[in-house]
N, C-alpha and C positions, 0 to 999 in steps of 0.2 A: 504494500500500500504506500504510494506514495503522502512522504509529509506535510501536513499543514503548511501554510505560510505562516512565517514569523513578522509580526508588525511592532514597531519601533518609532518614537516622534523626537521629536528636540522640540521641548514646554516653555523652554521663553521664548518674550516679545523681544526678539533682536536680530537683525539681518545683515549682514554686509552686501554692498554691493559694490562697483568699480570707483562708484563718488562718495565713498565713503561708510558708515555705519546707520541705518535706519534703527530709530530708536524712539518711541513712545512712555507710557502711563512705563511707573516703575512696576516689574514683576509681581505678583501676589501669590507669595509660596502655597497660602493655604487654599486659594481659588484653583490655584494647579493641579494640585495632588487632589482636589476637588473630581474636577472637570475630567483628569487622567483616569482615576478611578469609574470612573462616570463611562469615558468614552472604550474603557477595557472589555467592560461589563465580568461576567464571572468568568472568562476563560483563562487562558496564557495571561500574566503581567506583560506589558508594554515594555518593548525594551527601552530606555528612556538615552539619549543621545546627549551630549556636551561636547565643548570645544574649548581646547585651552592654545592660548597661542604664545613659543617660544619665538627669541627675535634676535640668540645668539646667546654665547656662553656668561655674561653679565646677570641674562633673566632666569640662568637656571633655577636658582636659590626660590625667586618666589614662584617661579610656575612649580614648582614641585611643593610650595606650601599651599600653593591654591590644590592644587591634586589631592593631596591629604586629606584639607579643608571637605572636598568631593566625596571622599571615601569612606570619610569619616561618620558620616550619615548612612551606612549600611546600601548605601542602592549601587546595585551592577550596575555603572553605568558603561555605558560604548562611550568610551572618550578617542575623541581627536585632538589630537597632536599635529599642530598646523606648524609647518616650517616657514618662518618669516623672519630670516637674517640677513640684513643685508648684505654682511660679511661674507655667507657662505663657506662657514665651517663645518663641513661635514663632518670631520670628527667629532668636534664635542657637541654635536647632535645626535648622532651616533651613542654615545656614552648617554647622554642624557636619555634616550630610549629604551635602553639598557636599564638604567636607573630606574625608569616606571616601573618597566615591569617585574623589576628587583623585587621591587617597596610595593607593588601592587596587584601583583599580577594575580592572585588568591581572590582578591575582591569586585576585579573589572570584570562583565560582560564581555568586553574586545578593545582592544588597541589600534586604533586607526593610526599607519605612520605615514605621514603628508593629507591634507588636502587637495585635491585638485593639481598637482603637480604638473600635469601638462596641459594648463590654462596660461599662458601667457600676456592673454589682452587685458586682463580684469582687473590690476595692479596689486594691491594689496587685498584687495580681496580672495588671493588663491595665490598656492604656494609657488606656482609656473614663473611667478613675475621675478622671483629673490634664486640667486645666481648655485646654481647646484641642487638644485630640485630636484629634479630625476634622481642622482647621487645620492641624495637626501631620503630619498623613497626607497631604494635598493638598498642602500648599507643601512637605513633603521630597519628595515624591515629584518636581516640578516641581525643587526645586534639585538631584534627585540627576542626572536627565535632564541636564540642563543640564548638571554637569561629565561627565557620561557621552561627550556631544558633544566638547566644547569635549579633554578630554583623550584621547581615543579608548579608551577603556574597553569591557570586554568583559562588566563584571558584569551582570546582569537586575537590574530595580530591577522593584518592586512593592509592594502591601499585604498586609494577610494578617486576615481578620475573622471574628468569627463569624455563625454562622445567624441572621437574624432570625426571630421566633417569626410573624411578619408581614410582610413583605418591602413589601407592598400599601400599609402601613398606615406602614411605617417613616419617620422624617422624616431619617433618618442620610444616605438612597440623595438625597435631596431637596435635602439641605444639602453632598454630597459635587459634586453637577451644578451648585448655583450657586455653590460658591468655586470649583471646579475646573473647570470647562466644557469644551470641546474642548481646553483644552492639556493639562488631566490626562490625558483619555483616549490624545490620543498621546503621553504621556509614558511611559505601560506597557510594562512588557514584557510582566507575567503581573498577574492578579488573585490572590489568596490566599485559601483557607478553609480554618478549622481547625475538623474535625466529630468529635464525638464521642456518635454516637447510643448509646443504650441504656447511659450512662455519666452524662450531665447531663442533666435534664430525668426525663418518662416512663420508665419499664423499654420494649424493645421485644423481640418476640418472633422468634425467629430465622427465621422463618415471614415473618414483617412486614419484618424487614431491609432487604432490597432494596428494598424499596418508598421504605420512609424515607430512606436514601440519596440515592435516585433523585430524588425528593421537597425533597431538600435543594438536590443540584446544581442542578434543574431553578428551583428558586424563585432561587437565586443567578445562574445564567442570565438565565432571560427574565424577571426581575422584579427583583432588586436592580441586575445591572450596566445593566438596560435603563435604570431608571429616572436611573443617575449617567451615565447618555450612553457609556458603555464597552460597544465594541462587541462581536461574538462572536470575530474576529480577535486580541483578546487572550487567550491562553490562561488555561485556570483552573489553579494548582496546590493540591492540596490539601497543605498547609504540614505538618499536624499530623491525626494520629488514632490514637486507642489504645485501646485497652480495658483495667482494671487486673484482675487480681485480687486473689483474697480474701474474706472469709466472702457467700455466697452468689455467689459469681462463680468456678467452679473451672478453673483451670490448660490444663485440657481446650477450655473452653468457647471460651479464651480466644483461640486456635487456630481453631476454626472460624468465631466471629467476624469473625475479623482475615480470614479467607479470603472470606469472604460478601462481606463490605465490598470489598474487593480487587475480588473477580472483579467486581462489579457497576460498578466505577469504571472495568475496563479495557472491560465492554462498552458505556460508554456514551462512553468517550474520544473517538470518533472526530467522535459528532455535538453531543458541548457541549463539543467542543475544550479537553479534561481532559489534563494532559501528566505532571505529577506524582503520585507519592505519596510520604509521608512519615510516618516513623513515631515517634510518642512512648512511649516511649522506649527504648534497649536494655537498659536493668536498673534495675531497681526499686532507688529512692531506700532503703529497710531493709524486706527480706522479712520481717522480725518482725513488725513493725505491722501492723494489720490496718485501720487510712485506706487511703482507693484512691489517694489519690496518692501513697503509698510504694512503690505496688505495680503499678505501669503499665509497669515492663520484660516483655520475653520472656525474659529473664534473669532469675535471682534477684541478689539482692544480693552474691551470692558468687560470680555469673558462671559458677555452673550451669545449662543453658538450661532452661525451661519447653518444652512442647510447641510452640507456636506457634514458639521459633525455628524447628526442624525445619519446621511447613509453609511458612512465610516466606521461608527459604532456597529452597525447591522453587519456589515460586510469582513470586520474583525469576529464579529460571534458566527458567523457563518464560515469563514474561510481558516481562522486561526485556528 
């Protein structure tokens, strides 16, 4: 029998995007664990997501007190570890990955190492832009394995990238197989992709949906992971996917989307071994704004749901 899907969110209001950080009403821990509970219902816990961002060996000290600070509250989270130095030390990024999963690895869910590393255009909002990214991706990933062993850890370590517009053409999948050769590969637990069709790039037609998706996974499949030597035995988790609203993108829509995308990821789980979903985000950074990355929750900013919670929830107690 094949497995349920696994569904996962990242519960705060905060976004990046290329101009900067979208940021509304402050957080409300207890509305969260609210609305989470809420949108679980009694099945599987939601795997719950975070981001912590290093920016060179100066921030180790406190990105590893914020880490703590995370863990310290009992919840497996899926933490990512965002590489954003400008320096481009890959050694003591390296070490420092290490170090998580030293000091953590018992209590993480998974260890995401890089964001988005072969995003380039986006600036700081994804790891592509800070010099040694790929490197960054390869050697943490190999030093995360490594104390994963060595301390008996239980967290998943993996990447997490976007689409290539070319997968065929890409020289990222090219440059990830020769730093990283067979030890990366079995250094995986999961591959990661964070897709957001009919959001970035082309409008796409709800009609088209499916296809695109399909299209997406299958290219990340048999084309990106073939080409970095990572086999089909690794699972794919899809890290991140949302759709925002707002002026021409309505509430309604947003819902049906979220559902199209879903169903089409759980019918294809079985044969491009897809284990996750995960959703960005549960309330929109300030429903006033009319930016799409203010407005990527199923929640409003005031932790009133949008329609898409309601099919969300249904579609978690049905498919999880």
């Amino acid at each position: 029998m094949t497995a349920p899907l696994i569904f996962g969110v990242f519960p705060l209001g905060i976004a990046g995007g290329p101009d900067g950080i979208a940021v509304g009403p402050p957080d409300d821990f207890e509305a969260i664990g609210r609305m989470v509970r809420e949108l679980q219902g009694e099945g599987r816990a939601l795997l719950p997501r975070i981001y912590v961002l290093w920016s060179g060996a100066d921030s180790t000290a406190a990105v590893h007190s914020q880490i703590a600070t995370l863990t310290a509250g009992g919840i497996p989270w899926d933490l990512v570890l965002c590489y954003r130095d400008p320096g481009g030390d890959v050694a003591a990024w390296a070490a420092f990955v290490a170090q998580v999963v030293q000091r953590h690895g018992r209590r993480l869910s998974a260890v995401q190492v890089t964001g988005e590393p072969n995003l380039t255009w986006a600036g700081a909002a994804a790891d592509g832009a800070f010099p040694g990214a790929l490197d960054a991706m390869v050697e943490g990933v190999l030093a995360g394995a490594a104390a994963k062993r060595e301390t008996g850890g239980s967290a998943a370590i993996g990447f997490a990238v976007v689409p290539d517009i070319d997968p065929a053409v890409s020289d990222f999948w090219t440059g990830v197989h020769k730093s990283g050769g067979p030890s990366f590969a079995a250094a995986l637990d999961y591959a990661g992709i964070d897709v957001y069709p009919d959001v970035f790039g082309p409008r796409v037609s709800l009609d088209a949906l499916p296809g695109t998706v399909e299209r997406l996974l299958r290219d990340f499949r048999e084309q990106a992971l073939v080409t970095a030597g990572i086999p089909a035995t690794v699972p794919i988790r899809i890290c991140e996917n949302g759709w925002p609203t707002g002026p021409g993108r309505p509430e309604e829509q947003q819902a049906v989307v979220l559902e199209t995308i879903i169903r089409t990821v759980y019918r294809l789980r079985a044969e491009l071994n897809v284990t996750h979903w995960q959703l960005f985000t549960l309330r929109d950074a300030d429903s006033s704004k009319d930016d799409l990355f203010h407005r990527f929750g199923v929640l409003r900013s005031d932790y009133s749901p949008k329609p898409a919670f309601h099919s969300l929830r249904r579609l978690i107690a049905e498919l999880g």
